[in-house]
C-alpha positions in Angstrom: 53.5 -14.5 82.7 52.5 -12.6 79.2 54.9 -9.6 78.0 52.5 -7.0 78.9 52.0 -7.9 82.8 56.0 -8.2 82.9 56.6 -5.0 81.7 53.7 -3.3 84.0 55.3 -4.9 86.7 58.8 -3.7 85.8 57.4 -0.2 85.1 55.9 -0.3 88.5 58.9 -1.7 90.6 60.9 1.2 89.2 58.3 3.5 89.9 58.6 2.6 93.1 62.0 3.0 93.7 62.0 6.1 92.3 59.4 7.2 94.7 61.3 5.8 97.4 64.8 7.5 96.4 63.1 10.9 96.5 62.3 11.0 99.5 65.9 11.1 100.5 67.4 14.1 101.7 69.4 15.5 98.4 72.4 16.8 100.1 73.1 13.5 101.5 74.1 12.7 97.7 75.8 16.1 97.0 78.1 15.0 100.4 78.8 11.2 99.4 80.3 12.8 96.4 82.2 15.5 97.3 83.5 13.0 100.5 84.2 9.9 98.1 85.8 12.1 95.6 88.3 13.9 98.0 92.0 12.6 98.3 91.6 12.4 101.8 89.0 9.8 101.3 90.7 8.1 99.0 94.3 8.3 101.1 92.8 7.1 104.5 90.2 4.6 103.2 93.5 3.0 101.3 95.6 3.1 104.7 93.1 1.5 106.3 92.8 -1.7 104.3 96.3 -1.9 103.4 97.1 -1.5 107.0 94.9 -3.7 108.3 95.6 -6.0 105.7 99.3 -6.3 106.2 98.8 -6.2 110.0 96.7 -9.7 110.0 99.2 -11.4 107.5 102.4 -11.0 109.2 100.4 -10.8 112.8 99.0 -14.8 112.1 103.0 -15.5 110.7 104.6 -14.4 113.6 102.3 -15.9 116.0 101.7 -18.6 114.3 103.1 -21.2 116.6 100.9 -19.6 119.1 97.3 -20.0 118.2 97.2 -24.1 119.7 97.5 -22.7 123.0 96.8 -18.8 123.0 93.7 -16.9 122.4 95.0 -14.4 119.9 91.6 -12.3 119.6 91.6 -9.6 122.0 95.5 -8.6 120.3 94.1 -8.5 117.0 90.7 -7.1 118.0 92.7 -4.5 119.6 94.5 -3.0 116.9 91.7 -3.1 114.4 89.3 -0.6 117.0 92.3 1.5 117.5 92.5 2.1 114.0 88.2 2.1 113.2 88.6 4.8 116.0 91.4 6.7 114.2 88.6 7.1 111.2 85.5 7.5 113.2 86.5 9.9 115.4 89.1 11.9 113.3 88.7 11.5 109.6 84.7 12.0 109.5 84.2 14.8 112.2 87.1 17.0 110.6 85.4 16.4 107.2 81.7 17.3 108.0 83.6 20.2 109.9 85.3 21.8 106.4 82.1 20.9 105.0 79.7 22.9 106.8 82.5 25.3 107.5 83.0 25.2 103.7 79.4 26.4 103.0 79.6 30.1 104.3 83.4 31.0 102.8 82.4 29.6 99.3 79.0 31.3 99.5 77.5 28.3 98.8 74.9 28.4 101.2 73.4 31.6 99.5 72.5 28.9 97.2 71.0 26.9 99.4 69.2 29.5 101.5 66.6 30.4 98.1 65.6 26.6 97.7 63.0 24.4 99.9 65.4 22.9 102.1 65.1 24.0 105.8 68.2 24.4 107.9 67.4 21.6 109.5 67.4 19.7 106.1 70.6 21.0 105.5 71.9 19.9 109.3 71.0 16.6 108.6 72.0 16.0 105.1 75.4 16.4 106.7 74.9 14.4 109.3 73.0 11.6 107.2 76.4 11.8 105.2 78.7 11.2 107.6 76.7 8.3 108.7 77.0 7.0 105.5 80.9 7.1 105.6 80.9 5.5 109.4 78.7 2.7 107.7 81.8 1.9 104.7 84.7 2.4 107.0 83.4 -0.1 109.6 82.3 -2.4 106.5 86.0 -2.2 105.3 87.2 -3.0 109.3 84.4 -6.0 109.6 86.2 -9.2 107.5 89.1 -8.1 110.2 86.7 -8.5 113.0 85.4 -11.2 112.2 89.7 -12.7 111.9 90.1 -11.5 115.6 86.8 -13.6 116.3 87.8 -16.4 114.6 91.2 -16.7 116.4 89.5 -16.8 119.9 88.8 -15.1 123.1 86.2 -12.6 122.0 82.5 -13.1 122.4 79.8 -11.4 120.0 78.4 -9.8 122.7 81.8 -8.3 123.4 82.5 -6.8 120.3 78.3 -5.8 119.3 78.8 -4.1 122.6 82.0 -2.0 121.4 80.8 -1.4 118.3 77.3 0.1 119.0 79.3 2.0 121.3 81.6 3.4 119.3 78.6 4.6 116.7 77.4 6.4 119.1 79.7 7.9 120.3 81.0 9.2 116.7 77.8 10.4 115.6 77.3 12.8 118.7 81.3 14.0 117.8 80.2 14.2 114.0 77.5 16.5 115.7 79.4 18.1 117.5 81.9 18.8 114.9 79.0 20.2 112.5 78.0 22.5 115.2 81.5 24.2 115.5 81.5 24.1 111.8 78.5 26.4 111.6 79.9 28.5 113.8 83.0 29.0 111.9 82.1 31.8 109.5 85.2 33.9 109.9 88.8 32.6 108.9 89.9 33.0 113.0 87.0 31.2 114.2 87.3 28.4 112.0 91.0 27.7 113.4 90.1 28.2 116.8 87.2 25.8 116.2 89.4 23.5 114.4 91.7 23.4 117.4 88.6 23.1 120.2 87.4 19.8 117.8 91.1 18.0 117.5 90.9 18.4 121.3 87.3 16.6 121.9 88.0 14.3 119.3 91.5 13.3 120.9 90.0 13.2 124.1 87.1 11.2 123.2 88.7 9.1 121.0 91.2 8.2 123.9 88.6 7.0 126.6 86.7 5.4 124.1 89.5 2.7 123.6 90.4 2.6 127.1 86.3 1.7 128.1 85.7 -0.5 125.4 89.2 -1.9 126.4 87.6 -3.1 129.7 84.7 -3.7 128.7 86.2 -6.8 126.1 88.7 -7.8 129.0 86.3 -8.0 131.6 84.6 -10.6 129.8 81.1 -12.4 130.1 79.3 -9.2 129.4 75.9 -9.9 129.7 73.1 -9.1 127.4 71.2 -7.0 129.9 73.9 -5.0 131.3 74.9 -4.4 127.6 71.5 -2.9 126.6 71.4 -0.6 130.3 74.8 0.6 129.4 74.2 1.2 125.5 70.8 3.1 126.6 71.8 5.0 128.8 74.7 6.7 127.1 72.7 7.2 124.4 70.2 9.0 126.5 73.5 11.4 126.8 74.1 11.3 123.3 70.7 12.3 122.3 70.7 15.2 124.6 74.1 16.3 123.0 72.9 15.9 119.8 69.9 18.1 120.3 72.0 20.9 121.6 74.6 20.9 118.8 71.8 20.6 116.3 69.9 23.7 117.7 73.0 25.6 117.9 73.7 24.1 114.0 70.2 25.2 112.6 70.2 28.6 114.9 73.4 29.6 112.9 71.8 28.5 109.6 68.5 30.3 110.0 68.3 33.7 107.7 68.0 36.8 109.5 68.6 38.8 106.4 70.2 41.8 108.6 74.1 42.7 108.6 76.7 41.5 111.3 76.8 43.7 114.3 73.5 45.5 113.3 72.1 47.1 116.3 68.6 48.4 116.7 67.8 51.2 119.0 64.6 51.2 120.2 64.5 55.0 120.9 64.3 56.0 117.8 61.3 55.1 115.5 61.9 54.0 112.0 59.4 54.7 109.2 59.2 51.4 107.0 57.4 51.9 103.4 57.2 49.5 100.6 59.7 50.3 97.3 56.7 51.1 95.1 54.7 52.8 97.6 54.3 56.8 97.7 56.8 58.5 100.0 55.1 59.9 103.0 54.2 63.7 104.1 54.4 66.0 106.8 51.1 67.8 108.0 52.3 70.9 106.6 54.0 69.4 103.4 50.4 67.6 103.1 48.7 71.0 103.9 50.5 72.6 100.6 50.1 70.4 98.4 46.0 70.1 99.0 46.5 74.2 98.0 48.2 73.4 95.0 45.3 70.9 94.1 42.7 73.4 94.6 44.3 76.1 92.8 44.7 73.9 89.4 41.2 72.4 89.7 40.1 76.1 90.0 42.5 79.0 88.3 39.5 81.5 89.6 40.5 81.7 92.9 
């Protein structure tokens, strides 16, 4: 292969890929950012690894003598969805909360409001963001996972099963959560939200575990039932999602009138354009066709 058909090819590969990148949604970038770069992040991402981490070496010590006999999975398993629930369903709602919360008090979505992007752009950068921080704590959780496998009792169907489920379930409370964040653009409703969310998310969080609990004790799941049960709660999911994002986008959409502006219809406003000429009464417009006639003709 000469130079020159190299370097076309290069040129067009990136070409692509450029292509392909914009067509991403660009607050989806501006949210990685500000998530990745937040001490929060940073503070829970670390817990989790070190946690997990020091959990699985001193877990296989102590039960050690054990594993010839015991099936140790569903233990370990246990411990590492309790804490992929802690981030999925606490740490990533509350921050896509502050977030969209976050984009009223700091006037920031005046800025947003003058550029191409539709509220519903702006709904689901959010949401696209969040996803993308579900994706790289579960990543962090898998080796873990794949330990609790390894050390017996658990199926692959068991744990896809719980997984999937617990997605779903996390993205409709990440929706949920960016809902009540639109809502929030006073200082009061923002608390009272905050408190309605830690709520949902503690009681969602807690029969998550205790379903997905049975479901990997019960055992011998089978593929069929698994994909009935995964569809039709996500039939559920999708109609919460479409709700919260409706409510989402309604509270984004530009009305340009002030809070607690009230029309009345009885009385009948007269709407003119800046530059136009202000308008005249019949008898004001009466005078002033005198006053014409009089300087055109000085005779009369």
């Amino acid at each position: 292969m000469s130079h020159a058909s190299t370097t076309h090819f290069t040129g067009t590969f990136e070409n692509r890929i450029r292509a392909f990148s914009d067509r991403f949604n660009p607050l989806v970038v501006r949210e990685i950012r500000q998530i990745v770069k937040a001490r929060s992040f940073i503070t829970v991402f670390s817990l989790l690894l070190i946690g997990s981490w020091t959990f699985s070496v001193f877990g296989v010590i102590k039960q050690f003598e054990q594993m010839e006999y015991t099936e140790l999975g569903p233990f370990f398993y246990r411990v590492y969805l309790m804490a992929l629930i802690g981030c999925l369903m606490f740490a990533i709602p509350s921050n896509a909360f502050f977030s969209m919360a976050q984009e009223f008090h700091n006037r920031a979505y005046e800025m947003l409001a003058v550029t191409t992007l539709s509220p519903a752009k702006i709904v689901s950068g959010k949401l696209q963001g969040a996803i993308v921080m579900m994706l790289v704590y579960a990543s962090a959780v898998a080796p873990f996972i794949c330990l609790s496998y390894m050390l017996g009792g658990l199926g692959l169907i068991e744990i896809m099963t719980s997984l999937c489920g617990l997605m779903l379930v996390a993205i409709a409370l990440t929706m949920f959560a960016v809902m009540m964040g639109a809502l929030s653009q006073k200082p009061w409703l923002e608390v009272m939200n905050l408190i309605i969310l830690l709520i949902v998310a503690m009681a969602t969080a807690g029969a998550s575990y205790g379903i997905l609990i049975e479901v990997m004790l019960q055992g011998g799941v089978e593929i069929l039932e698994a994909i009935m049960g995964i569809g039709c709660f996500a039939v559920f999911m999708v109609f919460v999602a479409l709700i919260s994002l409706g409510v989402a986008q309604a509270q984004l959409t530009t009305t340009f009138l002030p809070i607690g502006y009230r029309r009345n219809p009885n009385i009948t406003r007269n709407v003119q354009h800046p530059n136009s000429a202000p308008s005249l009464s019949p008898d004001q417009q009466t005078t002033s066709s005198q006053q014409e006639v009089t300087q055109e003709d000085p005779e009369r």
